[in-house]
C-alpha positions as CSV (number, residue, x, y, z in Angstrom):
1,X,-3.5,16.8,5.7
2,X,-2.1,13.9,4.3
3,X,-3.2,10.3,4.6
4,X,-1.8,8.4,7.3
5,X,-2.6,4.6,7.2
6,X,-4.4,2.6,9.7
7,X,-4.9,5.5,11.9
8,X,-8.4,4.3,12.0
9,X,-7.5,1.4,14.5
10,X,-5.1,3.5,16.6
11,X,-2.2,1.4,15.7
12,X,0.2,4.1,17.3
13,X,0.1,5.3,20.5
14,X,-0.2,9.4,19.2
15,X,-3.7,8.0,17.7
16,X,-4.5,6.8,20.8
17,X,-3.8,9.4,23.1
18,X,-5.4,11.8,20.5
19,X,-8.5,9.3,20.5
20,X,-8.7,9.4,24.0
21,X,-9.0,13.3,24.1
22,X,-11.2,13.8,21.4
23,X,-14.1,10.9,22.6
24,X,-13.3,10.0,26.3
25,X,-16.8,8.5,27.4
26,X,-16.6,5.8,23.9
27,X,-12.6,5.4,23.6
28,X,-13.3,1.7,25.4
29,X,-14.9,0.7,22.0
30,X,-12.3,2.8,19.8
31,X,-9.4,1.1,21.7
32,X,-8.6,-2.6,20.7
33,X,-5.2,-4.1,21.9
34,X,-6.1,-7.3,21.2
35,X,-7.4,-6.8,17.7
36,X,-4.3,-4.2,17.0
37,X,-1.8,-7.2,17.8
38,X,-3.4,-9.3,15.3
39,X,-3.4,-6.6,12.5
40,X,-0.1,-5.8,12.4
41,X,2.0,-9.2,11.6
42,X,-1.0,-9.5,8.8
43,X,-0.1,-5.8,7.9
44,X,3.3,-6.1,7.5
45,X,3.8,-9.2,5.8
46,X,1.6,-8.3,3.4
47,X,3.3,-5.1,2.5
48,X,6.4,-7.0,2.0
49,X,4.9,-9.6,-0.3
50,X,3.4,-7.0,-2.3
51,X,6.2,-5.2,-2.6
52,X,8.6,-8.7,-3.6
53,X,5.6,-9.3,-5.8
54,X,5.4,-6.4,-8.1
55,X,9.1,-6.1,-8.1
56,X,9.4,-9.7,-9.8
57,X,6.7,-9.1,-12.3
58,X,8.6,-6.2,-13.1
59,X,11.7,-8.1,-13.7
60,X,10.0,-10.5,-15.7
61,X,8.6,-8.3,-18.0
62,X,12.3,-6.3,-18.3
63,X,14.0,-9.2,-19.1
64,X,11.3,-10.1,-21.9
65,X,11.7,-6.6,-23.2
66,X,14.9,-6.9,-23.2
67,X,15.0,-10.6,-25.3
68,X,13.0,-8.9,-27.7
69,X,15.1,-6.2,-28.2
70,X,17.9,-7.9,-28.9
71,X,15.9,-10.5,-31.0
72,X,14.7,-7.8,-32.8
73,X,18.0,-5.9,-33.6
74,X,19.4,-8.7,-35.0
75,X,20.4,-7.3,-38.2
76,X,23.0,-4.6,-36.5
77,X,25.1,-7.1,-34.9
78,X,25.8,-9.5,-38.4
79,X,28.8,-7.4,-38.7
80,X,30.2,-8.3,-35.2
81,X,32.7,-10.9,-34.1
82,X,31.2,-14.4,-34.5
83,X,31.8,-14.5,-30.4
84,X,30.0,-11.6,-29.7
85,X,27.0,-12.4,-31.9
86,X,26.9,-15.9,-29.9
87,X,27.1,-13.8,-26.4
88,X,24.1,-11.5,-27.5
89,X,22.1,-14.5,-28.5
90,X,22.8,-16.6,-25.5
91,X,22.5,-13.2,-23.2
92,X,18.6,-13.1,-25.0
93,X,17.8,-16.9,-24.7
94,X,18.0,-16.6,-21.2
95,X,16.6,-13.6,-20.5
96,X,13.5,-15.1,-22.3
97,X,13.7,-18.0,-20.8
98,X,13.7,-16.5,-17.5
99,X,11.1,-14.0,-17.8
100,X,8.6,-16.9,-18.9
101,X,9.7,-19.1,-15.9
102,X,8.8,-15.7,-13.5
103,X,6.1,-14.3,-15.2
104,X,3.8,-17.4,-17.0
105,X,5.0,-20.1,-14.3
106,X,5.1,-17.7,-11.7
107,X,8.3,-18.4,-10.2
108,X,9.2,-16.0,-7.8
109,X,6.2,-14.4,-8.1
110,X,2.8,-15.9,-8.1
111,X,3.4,-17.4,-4.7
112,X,4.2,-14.0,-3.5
113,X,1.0,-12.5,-4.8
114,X,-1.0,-14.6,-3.5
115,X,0.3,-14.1,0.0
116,X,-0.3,-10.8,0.2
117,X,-3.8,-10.7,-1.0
118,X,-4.4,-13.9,1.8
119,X,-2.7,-11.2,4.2
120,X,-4.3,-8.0,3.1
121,X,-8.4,-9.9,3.1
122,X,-7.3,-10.7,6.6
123,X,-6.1,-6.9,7.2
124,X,-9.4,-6.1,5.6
125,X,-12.1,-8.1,7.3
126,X,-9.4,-7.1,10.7
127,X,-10.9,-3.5,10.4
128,X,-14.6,-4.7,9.2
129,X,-14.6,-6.3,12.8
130,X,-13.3,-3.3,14.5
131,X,-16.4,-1.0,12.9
132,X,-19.1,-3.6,12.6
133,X,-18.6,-4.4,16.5
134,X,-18.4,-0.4,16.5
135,X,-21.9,0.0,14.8
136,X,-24.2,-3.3,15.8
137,X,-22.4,-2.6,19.9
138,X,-24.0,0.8,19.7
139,X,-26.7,-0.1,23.0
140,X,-23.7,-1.6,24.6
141,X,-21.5,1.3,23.9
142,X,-23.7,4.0,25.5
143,X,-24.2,1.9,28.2
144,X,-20.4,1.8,28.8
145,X,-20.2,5.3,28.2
146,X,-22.3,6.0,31.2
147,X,-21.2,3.0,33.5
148,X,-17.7,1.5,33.7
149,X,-19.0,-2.1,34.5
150,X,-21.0,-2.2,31.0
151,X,-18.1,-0.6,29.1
152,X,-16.0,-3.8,30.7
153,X,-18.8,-6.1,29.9
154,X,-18.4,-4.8,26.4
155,X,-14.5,-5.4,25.9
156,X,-15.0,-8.7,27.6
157,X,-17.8,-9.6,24.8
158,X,-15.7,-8.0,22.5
159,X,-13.0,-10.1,22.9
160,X,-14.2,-13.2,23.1
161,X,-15.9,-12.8,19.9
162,X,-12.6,-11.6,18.8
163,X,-11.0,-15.2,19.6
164,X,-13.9,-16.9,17.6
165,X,-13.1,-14.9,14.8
166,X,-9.5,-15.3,14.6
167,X,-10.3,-19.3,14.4
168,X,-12.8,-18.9,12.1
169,X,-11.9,-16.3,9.8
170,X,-7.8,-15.2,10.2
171,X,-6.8,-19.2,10.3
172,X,-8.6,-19.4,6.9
173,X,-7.8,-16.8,5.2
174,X,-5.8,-18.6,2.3
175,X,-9.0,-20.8,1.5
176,X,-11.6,-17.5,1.4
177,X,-9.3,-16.1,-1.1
178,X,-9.5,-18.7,-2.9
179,X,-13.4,-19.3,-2.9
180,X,-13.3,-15.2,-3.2
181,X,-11.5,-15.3,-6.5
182,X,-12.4,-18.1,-7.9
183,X,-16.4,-17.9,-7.8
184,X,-19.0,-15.4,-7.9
185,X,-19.7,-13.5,-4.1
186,X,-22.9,-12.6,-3.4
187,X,-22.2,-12.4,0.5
188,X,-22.9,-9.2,2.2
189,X,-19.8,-9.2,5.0
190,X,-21.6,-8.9,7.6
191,X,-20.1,-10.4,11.0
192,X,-22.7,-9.2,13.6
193,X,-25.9,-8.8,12.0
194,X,-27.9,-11.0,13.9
195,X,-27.0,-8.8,17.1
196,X,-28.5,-6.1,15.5
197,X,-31.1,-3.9,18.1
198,X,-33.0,-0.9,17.9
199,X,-30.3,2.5,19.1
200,X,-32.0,4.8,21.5
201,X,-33.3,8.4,20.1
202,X,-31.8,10.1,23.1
203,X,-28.4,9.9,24.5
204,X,-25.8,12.0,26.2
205,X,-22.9,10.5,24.2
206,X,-25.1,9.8,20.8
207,X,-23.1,13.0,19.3
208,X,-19.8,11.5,20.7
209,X,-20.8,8.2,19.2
210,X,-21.0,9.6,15.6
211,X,-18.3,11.8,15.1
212,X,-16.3,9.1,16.5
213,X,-17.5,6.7,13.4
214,X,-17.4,9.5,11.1
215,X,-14.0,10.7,11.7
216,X,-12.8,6.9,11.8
217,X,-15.0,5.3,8.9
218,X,-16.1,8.3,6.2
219,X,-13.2,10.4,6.9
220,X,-10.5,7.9,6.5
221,X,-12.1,5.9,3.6
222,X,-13.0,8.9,1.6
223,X,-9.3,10.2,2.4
224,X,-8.3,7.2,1.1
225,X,-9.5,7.2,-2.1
226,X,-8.5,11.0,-2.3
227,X,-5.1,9.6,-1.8
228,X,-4.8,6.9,-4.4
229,X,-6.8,8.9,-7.3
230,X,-4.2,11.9,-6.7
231,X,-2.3,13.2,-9.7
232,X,1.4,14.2,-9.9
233,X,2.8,12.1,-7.3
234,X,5.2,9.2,-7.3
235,X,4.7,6.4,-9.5
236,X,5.8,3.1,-7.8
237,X,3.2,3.4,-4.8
238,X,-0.4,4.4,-4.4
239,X,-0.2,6.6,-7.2
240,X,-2.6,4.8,-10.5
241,X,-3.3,7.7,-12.0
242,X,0.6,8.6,-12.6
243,X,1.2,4.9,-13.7
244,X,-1.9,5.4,-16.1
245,X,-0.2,8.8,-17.4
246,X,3.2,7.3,-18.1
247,X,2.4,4.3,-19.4
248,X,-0.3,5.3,-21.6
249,X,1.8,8.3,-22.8
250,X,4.8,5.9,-23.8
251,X,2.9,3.6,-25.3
252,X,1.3,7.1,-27.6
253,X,4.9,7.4,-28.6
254,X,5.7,4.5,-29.3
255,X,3.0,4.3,-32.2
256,X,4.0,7.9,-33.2
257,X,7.3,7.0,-33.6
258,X,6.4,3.4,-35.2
259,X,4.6,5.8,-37.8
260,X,7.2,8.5,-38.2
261,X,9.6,5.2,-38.7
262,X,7.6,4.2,-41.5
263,X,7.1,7.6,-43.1
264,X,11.0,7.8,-42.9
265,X,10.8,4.0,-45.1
266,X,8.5,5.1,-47.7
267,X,10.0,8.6,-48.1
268,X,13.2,6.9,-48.3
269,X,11.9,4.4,-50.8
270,X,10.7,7.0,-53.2
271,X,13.6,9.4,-52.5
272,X,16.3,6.6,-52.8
273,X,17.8,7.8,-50.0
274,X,19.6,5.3,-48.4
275,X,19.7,5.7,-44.8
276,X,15.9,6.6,-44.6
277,X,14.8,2.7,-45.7
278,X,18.4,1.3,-43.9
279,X,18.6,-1.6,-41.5
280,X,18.7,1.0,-38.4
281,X,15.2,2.7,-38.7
282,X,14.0,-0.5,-39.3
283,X,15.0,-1.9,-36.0
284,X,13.8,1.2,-34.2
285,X,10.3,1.1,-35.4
286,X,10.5,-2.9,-34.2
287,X,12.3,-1.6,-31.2
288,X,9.1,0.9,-30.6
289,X,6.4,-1.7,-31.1
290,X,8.3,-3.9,-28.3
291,X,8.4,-1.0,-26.2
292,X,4.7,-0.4,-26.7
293,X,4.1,-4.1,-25.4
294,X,6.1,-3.9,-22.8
295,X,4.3,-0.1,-21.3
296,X,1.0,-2.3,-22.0
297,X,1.7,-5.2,-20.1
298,X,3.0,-3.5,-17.2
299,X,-0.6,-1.5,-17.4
300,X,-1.9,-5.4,-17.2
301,X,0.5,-6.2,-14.2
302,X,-0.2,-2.6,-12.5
303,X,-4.1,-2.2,-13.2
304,X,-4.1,1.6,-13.3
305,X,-7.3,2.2,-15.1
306,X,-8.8,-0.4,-13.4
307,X,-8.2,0.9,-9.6
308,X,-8.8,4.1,-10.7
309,X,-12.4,3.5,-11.7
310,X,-12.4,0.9,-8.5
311,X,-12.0,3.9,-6.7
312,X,-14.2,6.6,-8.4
313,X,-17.4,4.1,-7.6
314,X,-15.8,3.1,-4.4
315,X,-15.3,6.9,-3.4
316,X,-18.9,7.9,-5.0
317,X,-20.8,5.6,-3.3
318,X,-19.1,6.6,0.1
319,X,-20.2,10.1,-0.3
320,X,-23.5,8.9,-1.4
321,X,-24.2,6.9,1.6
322,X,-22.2,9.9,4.2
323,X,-25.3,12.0,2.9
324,X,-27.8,10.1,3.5
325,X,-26.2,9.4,7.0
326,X,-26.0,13.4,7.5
327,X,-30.0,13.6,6.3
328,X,-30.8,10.8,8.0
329,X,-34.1,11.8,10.2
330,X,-33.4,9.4,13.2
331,X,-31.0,7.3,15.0
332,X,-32.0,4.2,13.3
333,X,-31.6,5.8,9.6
334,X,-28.2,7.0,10.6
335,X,-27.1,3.0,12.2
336,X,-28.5,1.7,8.7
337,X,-26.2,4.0,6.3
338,X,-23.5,2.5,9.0
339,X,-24.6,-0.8,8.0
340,X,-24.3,0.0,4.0
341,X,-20.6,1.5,4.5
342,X,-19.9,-1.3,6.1
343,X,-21.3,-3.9,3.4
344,X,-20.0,-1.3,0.7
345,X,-16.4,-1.8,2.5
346,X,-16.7,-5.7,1.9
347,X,-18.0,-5.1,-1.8
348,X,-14.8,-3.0,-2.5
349,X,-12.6,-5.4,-0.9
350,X,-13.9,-8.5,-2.8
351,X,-13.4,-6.0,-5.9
352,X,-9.4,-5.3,-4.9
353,X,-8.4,-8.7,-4.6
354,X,-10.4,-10.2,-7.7
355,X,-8.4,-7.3,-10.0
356,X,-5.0,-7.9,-8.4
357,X,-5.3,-11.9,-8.6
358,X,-6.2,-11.4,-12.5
359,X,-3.5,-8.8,-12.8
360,X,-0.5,-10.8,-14.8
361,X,3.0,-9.5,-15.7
362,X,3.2,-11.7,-19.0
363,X,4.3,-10.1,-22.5
């Protein structure tokens, strides 16, 4: 089945009707209006940014590409019109000059970065509420599951932390990126752990409690990472390992034609061949060695490799910890591998937006 985002928080109304049906007595503490509304201008600002973002740094690093090249084929235009030669030069300045204003100064681009990591931490710590409430609420959510007052008494809670939050956290979301990214983080991302109580070993909706969290939390994060280490698919979105494939494998050519290139010069030298050691296979071998750089500094810009591994540890440790939860002897041992996803899920996130803020479209 393929991955379909934030279908954790119900953000549609099919996930919520299908939510209802599948855990009826605990949908109270699934189902989160309030916490929905405030997800999704974060959401979707934050998918435009990125988008604007990496579309910019892109641009940038064409245009320097394309400076180079024309710096670097010099040689073939002497032979054109003195007006032409001045339009190719001027065409090059400014392309240079413009891909250094985008992609060192950051003009047009470094702002929009930074606004979508600021909007996806606050996406991010959005859902850590959502499941932390989920796991420390547990004694309050099996209450509610057997009595509609305590179930209200829940929401009410619920939402009133909710509020706090948002003026603590979502108002300062620009300043924790910056204390993220900048510093070492050694904090744990816990929101409720103070609140945390001993669950009760026996319960009529204990079952109903757990497959709810498993469904919403293992399922969807290990899905997750099954989606962005895929293979074959796409190459602009979610898809790292194609953008590792492609770029790596362009780059390989490029030095395998940069050597062929020269093994055509030094053949040609020795064979006094003419066209073999000509202006025109020396432009190409410069022209491959620019392509090279610019496949390697959209790897920097992209960060294949590096999400990739992000993810392999990420997804790893997930299965590691939805083990120990199966094994887990009691209630309690099953709330405490809760716990570790959930600090696990802050680790990873601190992770993300320390790679992408380092990640630079420069050449």
């Amino acid at each position: 089945m393929a991955y379909v985002f934030n279908t954790d928080l119900l953000l549609n109304d099919p996930d919520q009707e299908e939510a209802r049906k599948e855990f009826p007595n605990i949908f109270f503490a699934l189902n989160n209006p309030e916490l929905r509304a405030a997800f999704r201008p974060f959401d979707e600002r934050a998918n435009t940014a990125k988008a604007r973002s990496r579309k910019w740094g892109v641009f940038a690093v064409l245009l320097a590409t394309g400076a180079l090249l024309l710096a670097g084929g010099e040689m073939l235009f002497h032979d054109l019109p003195k007006g032409q030669v001045r339009t190719l030069a001027a065409i090059g300045g400014i392309a240079g000059i413009a891909s250094v204003l985008i992609g060192v100064f950051g003009i047009m681009f470094r702002e929009r970065k930074m606004r979508w990591l600021a909007d996806r931490l606050a996406t991010e710590r959005i859902r850590q509420f959502h499941f932390q409430s989920f796991v420390f609420g547990v004694n309050d959510i099996l209450k509610g599951a057997r009595d509609k007052t305590a179930a209200d008494a829940f929401v009410t809670n619920r939402t009133a932390k909710f509020s706090k939050f948002e003026a603590n956290v979502l108002s300062t979301v620009d300043d924790k990126l910056k204390e993220i990214v900048h510093h070492d983080h050694d904090e744990e991302g816990l929101l409720f752990e103070d609140e945390q109580s001993p669950a009760p070993e026996s319960d009529p909706n204990l079952d109903e409690y757990f497959r709810a969290y498993v469904l919403f939390r293992f399922d969807r994060q290990i899905s997750y990472c099954n989606l962005i280490l895929r293979e074959g698919e796409g190459f602009w979105k979610h898809a790292p390992s194609q953008q590792a494939k492609i770029l790596g494998g362009v780059a390989l050519a490029c030095v395998f034609g940069i050597l062929l290139l020269h093994g055509l010069v030094f053949f040609g030298a020795i064979a006094n061949i003419a066209w073999m050691k000509g202006p025109l296979v020396h432009v190409f071998a410069i022209w491959a060695a620019i392509v090279a750089l610019s496949a390697r500094t959209f790897e920097e810009g992209f960060q294949p490799e590096r999400e990739i591994e992000r993810m392999r540890q990420y997804r790893l440790a997930l299965k590691r910890i939805y083990a120990r939860f199966q094994k887990a002897p009691n209630v309690d041992a099953k709330i405490a591998a809760m716990i570790d996803l959930e600090k696990l899920s802050y680790e990873e996130m601190v992770l993300f937006l320390k790679g992408n803020y380092e990640a630079e479209f420069i050449m």
